[in-house]
Backbone as JSON, one array per atom type, in Angstrom:
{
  "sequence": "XXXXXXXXXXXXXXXXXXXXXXXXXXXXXXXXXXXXXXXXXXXXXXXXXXXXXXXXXXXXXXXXXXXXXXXXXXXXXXXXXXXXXXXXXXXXXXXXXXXXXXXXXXXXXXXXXXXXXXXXXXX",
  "N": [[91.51, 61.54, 246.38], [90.98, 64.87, 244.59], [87.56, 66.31, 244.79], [86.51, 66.42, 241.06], [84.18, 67.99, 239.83], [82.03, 68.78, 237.14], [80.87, 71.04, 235.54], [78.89, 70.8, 233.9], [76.07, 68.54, 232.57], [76.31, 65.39, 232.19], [74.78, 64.55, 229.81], [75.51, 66.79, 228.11], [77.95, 66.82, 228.52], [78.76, 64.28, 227.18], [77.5, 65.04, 224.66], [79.07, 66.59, 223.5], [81.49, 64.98, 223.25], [80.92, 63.86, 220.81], [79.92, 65.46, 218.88], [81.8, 67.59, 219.14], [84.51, 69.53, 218.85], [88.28, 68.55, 218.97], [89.25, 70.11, 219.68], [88.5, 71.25, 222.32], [88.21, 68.57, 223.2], [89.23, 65.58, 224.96], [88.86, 62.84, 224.38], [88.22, 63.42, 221.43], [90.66, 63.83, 220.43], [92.41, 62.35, 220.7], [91.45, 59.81, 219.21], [91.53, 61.02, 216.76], [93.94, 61.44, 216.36], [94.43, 58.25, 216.52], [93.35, 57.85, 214.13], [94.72, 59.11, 212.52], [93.94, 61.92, 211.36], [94.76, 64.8, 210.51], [95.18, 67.25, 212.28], [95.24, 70.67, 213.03], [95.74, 74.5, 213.38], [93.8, 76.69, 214.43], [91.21, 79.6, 214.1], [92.28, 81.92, 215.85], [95.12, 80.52, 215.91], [95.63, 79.19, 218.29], [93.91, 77.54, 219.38], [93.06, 74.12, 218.73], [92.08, 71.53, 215.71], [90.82, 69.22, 214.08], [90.06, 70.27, 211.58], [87.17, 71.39, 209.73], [86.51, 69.5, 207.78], [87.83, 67.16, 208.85], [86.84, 66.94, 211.19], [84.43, 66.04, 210.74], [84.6, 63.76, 209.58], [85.74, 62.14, 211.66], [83.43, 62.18, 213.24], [81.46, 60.8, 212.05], [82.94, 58.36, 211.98], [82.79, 58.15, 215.09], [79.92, 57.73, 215.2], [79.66, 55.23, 214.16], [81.1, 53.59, 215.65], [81.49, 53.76, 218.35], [80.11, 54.05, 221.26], [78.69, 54.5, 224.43], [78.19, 54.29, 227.87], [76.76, 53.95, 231.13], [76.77, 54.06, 235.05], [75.23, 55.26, 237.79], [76.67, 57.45, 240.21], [77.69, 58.48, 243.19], [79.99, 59.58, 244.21], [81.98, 59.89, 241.6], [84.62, 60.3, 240.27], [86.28, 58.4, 242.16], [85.76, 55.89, 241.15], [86.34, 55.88, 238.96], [89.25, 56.46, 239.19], [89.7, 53.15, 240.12], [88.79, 51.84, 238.75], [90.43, 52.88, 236.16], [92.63, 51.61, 237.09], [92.77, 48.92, 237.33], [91.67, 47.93, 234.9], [92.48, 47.23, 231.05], [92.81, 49.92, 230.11], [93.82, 51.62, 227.39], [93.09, 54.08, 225.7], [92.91, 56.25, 228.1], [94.92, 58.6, 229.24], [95.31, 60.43, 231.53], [95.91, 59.02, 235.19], [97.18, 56.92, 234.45], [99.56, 55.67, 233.9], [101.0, 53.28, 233.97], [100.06, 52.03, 231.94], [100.78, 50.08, 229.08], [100.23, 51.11, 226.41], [100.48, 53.47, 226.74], [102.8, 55.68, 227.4], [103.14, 55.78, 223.95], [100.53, 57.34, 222.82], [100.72, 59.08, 224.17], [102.89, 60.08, 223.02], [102.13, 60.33, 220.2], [100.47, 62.36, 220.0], [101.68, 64.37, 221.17], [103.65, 64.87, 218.09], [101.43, 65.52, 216.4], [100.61, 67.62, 218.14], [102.85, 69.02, 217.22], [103.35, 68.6, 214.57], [101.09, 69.92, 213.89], [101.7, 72.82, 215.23], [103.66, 73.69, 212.99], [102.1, 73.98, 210.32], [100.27, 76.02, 208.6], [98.06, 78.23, 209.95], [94.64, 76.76, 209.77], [90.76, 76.59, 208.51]],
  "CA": [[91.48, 62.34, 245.17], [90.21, 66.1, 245.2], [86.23, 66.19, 244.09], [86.63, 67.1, 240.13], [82.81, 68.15, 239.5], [81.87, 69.34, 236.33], [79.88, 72.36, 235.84], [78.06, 70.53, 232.75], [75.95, 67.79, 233.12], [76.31, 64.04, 231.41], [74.26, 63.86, 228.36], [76.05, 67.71, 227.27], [79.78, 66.52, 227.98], [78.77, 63.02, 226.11], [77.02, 65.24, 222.99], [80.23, 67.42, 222.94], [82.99, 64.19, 222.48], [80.44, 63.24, 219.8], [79.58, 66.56, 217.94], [82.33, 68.88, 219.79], [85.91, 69.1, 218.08], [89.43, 68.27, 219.7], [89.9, 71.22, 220.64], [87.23, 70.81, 223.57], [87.77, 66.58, 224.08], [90.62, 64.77, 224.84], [88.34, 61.56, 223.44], [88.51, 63.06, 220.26], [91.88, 64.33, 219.71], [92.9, 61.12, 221.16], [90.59, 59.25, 218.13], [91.45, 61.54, 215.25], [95.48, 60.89, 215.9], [94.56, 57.34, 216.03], [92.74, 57.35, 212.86], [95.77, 59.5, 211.41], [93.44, 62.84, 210.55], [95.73, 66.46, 210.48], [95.55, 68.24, 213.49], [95.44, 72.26, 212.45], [95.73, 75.43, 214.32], [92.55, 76.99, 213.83], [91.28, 80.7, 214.51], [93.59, 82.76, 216.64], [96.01, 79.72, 215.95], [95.86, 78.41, 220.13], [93.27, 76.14, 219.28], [93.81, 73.36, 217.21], [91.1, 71.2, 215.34], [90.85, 68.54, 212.98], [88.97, 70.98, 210.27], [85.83, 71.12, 209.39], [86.59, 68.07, 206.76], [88.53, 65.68, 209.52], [86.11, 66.47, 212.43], [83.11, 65.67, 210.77], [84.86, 62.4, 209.25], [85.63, 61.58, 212.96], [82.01, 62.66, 214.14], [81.21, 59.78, 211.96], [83.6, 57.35, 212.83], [82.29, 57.88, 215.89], [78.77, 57.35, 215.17], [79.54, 54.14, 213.6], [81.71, 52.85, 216.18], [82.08, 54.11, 219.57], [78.76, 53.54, 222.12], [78.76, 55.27, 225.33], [77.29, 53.95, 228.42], [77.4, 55.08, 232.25], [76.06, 54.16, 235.77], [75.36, 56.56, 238.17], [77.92, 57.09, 240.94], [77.45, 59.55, 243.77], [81.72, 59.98, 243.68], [82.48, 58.99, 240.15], [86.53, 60.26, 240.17], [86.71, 57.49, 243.3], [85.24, 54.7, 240.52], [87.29, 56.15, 237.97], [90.55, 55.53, 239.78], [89.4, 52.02, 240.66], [88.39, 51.05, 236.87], [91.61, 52.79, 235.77], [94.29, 50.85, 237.89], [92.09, 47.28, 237.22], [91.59, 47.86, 233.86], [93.34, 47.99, 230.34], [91.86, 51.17, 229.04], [94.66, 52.35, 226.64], [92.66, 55.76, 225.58], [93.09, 57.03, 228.93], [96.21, 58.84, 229.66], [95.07, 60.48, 233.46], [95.97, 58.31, 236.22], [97.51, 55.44, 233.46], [101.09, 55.91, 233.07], [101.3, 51.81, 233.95], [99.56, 50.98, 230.61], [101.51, 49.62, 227.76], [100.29, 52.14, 225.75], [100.67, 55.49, 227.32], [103.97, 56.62, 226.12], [102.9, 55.83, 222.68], [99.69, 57.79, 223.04], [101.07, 60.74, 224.66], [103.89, 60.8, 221.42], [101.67, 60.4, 218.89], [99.5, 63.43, 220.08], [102.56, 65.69, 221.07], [103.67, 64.54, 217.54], [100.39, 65.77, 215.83], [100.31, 69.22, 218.17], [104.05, 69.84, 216.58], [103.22, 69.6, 213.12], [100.11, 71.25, 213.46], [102.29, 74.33, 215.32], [104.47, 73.89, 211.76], [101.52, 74.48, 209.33], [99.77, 77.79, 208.58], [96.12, 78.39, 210.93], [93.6, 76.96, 208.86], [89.72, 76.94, 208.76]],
  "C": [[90.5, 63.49, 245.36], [88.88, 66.0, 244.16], [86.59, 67.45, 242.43], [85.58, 67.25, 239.67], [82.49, 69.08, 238.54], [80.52, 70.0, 236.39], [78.97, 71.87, 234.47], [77.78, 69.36, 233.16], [76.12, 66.84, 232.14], [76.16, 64.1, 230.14], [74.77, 65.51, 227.84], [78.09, 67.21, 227.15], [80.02, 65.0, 227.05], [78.94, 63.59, 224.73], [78.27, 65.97, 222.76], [81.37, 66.46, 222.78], [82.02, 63.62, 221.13], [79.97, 63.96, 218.64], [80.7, 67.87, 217.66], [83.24, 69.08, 218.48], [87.33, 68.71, 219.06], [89.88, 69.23, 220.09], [89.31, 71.39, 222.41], [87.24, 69.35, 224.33], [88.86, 65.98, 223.74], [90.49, 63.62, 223.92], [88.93, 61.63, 222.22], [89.7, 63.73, 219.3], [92.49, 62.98, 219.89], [92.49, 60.13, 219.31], [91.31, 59.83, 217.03], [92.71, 60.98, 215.19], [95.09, 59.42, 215.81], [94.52, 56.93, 215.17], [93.65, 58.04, 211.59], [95.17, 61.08, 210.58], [94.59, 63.78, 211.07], [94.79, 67.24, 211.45], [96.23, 69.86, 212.39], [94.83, 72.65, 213.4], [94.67, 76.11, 213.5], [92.1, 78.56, 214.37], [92.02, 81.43, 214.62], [95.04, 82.11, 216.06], [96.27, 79.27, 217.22], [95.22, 77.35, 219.73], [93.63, 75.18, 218.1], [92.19, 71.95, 217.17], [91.43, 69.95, 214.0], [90.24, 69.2, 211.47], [87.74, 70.8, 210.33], [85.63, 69.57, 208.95], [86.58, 66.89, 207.9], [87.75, 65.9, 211.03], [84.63, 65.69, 211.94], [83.51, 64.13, 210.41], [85.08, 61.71, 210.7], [84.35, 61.51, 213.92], [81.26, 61.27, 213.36], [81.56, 58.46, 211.82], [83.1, 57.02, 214.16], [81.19, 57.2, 216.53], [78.52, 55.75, 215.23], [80.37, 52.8, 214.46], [81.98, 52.69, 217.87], [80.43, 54.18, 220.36], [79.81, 54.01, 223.75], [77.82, 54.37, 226.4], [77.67, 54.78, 230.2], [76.29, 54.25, 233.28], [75.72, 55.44, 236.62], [76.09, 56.05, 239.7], [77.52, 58.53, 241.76], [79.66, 60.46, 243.75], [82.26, 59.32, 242.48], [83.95, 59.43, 239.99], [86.94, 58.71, 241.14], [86.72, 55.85, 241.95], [86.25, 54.97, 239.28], [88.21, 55.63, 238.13], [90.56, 54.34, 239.77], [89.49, 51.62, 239.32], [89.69, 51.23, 236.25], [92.78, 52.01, 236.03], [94.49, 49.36, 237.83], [91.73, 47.24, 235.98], [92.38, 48.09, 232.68], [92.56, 48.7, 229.29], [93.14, 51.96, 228.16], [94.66, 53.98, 226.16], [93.25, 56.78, 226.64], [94.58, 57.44, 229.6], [96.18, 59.44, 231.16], [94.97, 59.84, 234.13], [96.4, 56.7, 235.42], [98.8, 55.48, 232.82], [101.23, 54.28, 232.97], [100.9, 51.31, 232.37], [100.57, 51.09, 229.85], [101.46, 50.59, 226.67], [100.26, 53.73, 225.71], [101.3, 56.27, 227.24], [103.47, 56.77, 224.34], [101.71, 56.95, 222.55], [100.05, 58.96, 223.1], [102.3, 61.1, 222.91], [102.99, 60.89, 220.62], [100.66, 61.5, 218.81], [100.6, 64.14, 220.13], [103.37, 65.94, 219.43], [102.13, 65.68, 216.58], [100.08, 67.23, 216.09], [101.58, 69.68, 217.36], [103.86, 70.08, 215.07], [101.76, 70.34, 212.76], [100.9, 73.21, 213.49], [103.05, 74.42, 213.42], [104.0, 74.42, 210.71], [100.98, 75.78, 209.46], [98.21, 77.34, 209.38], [95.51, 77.98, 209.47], [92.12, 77.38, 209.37], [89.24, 76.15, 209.5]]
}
């Protein structure tokens, strides 16, 4: 697998699935469709966002539920793969078509970007 090395380090791509919005984190576009919030085209209308209202309600969903942890890994994509293929992580749709829930996942987000495209850009 080709080295995918992010140009941000740990504790900023953590605080951004936990403060960011879905437009920025798969986590929490992933999260909000679970929890059923409205997906809206936001700005320009490219990006798309849970709102002001339904990110911050997910920013504390989050708070209240979701815990983060991490070792350190000199190739962490290599450990990734490994955890993904031996584990059932349902969230993760990269490198997890085998899971049970990965079609469902992927509909219920393409699902969520369509009727966002349908509504008007909000705030």
């Amino acid at each position: 697998m080709a080295n995918r090395t992010s140009t941000q380090n740990l504790r900023n791509r953590v605080r951004y699935h936990y403060r960011g919005n879905a437009a920025g984190s798969t986590l929490r576009l992933t999260l909000g469709c679970l929890l059923g919030l409205e997906l809206r085209r936001v700005g320009s209308g490219k990006r798309m966002t849970f709102g002001k209202a339904g990110e911050a309600t997910l920013s504390q969903w989050m708070a209240d539920n979701a815990r983060v942890c991490w070792i350190e890994q000199n190739e962490p994509w290599d450990l990734e793969s490994q955890l993904i293929s031996r584990l059932d992580l349902p969230l993760n749709l990269d490198q997890n078509r085998r899971n049970a829930f990965h079609s469902r996942l992927k509909e219920l987000r393409a699902q969520a970007r369509q009727r966002a495209r349908e509504l008007p850009i909000g705030s």
